[in-house]
N, C-alpha and C positions, 0 to 999 in steps of 0.2 A: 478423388483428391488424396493425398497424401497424407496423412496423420502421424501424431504418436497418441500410442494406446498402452493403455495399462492390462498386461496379460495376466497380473496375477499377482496380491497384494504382496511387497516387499521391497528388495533394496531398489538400486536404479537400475541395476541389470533387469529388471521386469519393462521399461519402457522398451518399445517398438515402434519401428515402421508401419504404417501397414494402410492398404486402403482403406475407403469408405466410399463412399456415395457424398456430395456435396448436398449440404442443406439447402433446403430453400427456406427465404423470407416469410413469417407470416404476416397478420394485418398488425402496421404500426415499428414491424423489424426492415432491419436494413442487410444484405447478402453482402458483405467484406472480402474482399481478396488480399490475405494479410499479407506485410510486408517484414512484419514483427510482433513478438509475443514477450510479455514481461514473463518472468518464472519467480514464484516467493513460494514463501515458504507453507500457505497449507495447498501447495501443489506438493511437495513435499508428505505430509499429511493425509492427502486424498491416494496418493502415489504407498502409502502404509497400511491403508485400508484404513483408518480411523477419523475420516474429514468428507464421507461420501458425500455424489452432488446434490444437490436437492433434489427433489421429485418433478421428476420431468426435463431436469437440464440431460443435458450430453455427459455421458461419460468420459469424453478427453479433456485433460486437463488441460489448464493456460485460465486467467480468469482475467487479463486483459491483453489486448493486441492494435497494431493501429495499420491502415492501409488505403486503399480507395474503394468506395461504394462501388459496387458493380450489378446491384438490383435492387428494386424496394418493395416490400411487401403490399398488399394493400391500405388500404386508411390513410395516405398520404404521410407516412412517416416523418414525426419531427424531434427535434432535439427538447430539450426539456425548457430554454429559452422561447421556444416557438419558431426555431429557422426550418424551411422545409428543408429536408434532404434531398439530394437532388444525385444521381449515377456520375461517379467521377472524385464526388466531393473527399476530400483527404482527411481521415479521422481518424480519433483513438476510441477505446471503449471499453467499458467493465462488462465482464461477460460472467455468465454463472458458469460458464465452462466453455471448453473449446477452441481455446487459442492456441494449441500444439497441433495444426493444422494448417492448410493450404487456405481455406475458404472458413469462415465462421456467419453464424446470423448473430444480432445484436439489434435489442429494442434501440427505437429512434432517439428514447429517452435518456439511454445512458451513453449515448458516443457524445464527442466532442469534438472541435475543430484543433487538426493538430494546430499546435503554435509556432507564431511565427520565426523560423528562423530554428526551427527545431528539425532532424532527421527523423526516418520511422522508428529508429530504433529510439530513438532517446522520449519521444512519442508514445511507443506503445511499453513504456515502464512509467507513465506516468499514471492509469488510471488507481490501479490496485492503493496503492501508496496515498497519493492525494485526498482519493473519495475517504479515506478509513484516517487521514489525518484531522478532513476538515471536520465530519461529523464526531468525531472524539475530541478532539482539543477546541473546536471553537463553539460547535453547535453544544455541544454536553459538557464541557467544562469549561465554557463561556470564556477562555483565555481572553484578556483586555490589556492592551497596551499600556506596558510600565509595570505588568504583574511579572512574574517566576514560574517559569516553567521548566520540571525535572522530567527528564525524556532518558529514560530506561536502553540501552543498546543503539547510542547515538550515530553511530556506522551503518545502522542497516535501513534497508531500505525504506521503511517507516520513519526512521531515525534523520536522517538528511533527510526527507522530505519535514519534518516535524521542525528540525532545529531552525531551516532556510524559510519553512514560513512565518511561523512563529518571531521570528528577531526580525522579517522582513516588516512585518504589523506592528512593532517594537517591544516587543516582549522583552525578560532578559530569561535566555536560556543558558541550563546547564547539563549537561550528559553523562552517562555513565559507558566507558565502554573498558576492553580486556586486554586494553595494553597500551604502551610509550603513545606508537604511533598513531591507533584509531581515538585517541586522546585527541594528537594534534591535530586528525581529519576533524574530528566534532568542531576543534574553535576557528580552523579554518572555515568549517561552513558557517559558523555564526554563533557557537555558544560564548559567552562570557566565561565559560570556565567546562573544563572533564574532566571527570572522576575516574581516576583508574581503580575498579571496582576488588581488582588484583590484589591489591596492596589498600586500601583507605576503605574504613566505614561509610557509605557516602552518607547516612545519616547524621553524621559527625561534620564532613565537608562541608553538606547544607547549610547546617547550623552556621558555620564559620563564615560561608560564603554572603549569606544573607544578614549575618549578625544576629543569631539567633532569630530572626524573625519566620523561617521558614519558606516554603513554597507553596504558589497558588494550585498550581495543576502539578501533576505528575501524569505521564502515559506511561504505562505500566505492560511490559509484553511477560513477564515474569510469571506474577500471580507466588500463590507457597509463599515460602517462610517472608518473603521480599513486603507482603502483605502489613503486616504491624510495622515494620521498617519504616514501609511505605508512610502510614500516618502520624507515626514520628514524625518525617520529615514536611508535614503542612503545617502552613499557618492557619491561623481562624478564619474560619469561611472556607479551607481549602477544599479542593476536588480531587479526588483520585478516581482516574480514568483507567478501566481494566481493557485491557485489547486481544492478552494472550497468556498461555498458563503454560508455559516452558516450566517454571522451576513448581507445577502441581497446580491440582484445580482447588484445595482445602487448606483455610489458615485458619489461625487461632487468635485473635483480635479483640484487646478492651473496646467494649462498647462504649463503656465511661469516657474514654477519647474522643468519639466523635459526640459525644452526647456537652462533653465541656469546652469544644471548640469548634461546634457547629459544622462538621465535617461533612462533605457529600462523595459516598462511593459506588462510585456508577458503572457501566458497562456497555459493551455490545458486540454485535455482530454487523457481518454489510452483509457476507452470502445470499443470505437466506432473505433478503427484504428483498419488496415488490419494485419491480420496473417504475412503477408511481413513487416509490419511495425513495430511487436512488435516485430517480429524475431531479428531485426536488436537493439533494445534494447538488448533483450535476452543474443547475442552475446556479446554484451557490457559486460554485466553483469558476464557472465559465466567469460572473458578476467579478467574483474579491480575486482569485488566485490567477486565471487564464491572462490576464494586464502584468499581471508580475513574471510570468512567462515570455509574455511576448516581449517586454523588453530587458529581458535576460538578467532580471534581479534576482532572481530563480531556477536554477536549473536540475534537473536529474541527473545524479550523478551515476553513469554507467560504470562497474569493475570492468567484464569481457561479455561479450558475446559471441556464440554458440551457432552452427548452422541447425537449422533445424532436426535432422537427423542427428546430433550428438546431444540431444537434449539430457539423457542420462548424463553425460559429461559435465552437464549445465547443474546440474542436482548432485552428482558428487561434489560441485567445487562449496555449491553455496552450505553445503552440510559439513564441509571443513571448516567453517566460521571466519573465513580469513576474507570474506566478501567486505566489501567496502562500498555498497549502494547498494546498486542493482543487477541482476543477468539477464540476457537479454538471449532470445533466438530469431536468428535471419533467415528469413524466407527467401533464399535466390533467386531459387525459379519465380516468384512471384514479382521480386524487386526487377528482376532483369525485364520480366515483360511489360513493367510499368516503365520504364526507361524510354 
């Protein structure tokens, strides 16, 4: 099968062509013939040498992709709801790696039924995005309807996925993004207000916004100096959700803040969790978010897509910052024979 491979840690001119051997299924995996792959940003990262995969996944990148089952490993492979898998069935799925590719494996536990009315491509940009939304904002900063929620680089792909669910549960969202326009995209998708971070304190905004009362959750892709900012800007009982250290992994932070206003600052990873782990997100998801999907209160928002072979193309645009969702790569040859 065809791939892209990383020949050697650096810009995006190191992605390649190149064969492989197609995987096979183990017990409880499902064999995928992708028809699409999301690209974010720690493909970006693994693609730098500083995001390797875990021990034991595949070295090609793609960490979600969506298409038709075409084999099932042993154990009766099922979804983390209990549906058995069945060859044919149309899915998406969070992969530890491997979706810059013609064919991927993927535990039964983390694929999902694409949604209704949805394409592959719009399909396989939903795992990466979703899975790292619901368990940061809802599962770990317990976001509850009628609370404030400050969503950090509200154009990117976490971003529109964060804002559209969030306001869809009835939150009131607000965003921060780095200009006029990814302003207006934030409240077209659902914030109550954006912060052009260009020009305005947003610590200052909040304030206004809320009436000095602050904000519940903040998702945070920043990390560095944004850090103290960041608890400035909660109310009591607030949560600050860590996701990503763009502006540094080390701040400098009164403790006596969260110690007088009962602050919780939390974090995580998805990578690196167990197929039992992300199942149980999975579940979540298919339950509260997959309904909001299918009757398109929700959608992913695609910037362009990519044939497979220009995936470097794909990873120059989104490291120009001007991406407004997500990028996507199409599998031709795979979509034309699923046709």
């Amino acid at each position: 099968m065809r791939v892209i491979e990383i020949s050697a840690p650096g810009s995006a001119d190191v992605l390649r062509v190149a064969d492989r051997p197609a995987p096979t299924p183990g017990p409880g995996e499902v064999l995928i013939a992708i028809e699409a792959a999301g690209v974010n940003r720690p493909d970006l990262m693994q693609r730098e040498g500083v995001y390797p995969a875990p021990k034991g996944a595949t070295d090609i990148p793609g960490l979600e992709a969506a298409g038709r089952i075409v084999a099932l490993g042993s154990g009766r492979p099922r979804s983390a709801s209990g549906r058995a898998w069945q060859v044919g069935d149309a899915v998406c799925a969070l992969l530890p790696g491997g979706g810059y590719a013609e064919q991927c494996v993927a535990p039964g536990l983390t694929c999902l039924p694409v949604p209704a009315g949805l394409t592959m491509e719009q399909a396989a940009a939903l795992p990466e995005t979703f899975f790292t939304v619901w368990t940061n904002v809802f599962d770990r900063g317990h976001l509850q309807s009628g609370e404030w929620l400050l969503v950090h680089g509200g154009t990117s792909g976490i971003g529109t996925t964060a804002i559209q669910l969030a306001a869809s549960r009835g939150a009131h969202v607000i965003a921060t993004a780095g200009s006029v326009e990814k302003c207006a995209a934030s409240v077209a998708l659902g914030a109550q207000a954006a912060i052009n971070y260009r020009h305005e304190d947003f610590v200052e905004a909040v304030r206004t916004l809320t009436a000095h009362r602050g904000v519940d959750v903040i998702l945070d892709i920043i990390g560095g100096e944004y850090t103290a900012r960041n608890l400035a800007s909660l109310a009591r009982d607030g949560r600050l959700v860590q996701i990503g250290l763009i502006g540094g992994a080390t701040a400098t932070i009164s403790l006596t803040t969260i110690l007088l206003r009962r602050l919780t600052l939390t974090g995580s990873t998805l990578r690196i969790r167990t197929p039992e782990e992300k199942g149980v997100i999975a579940a979540a998801l298919e339950r509260e978010a997959w309904p909001l999907l299918d009757n398109g209160r929700v959608k992913p928002v695609i910037h362009h897509s990519f044939p497979l072979e220009r995936a470097a193309d794909a990873h120059r645009m989104l490291e120009s910052g001007q991406v407004v969702g997500k990028l996507v790569l199409r599998n031709t040859m795979t979509s034309a024979a699923a046709v």
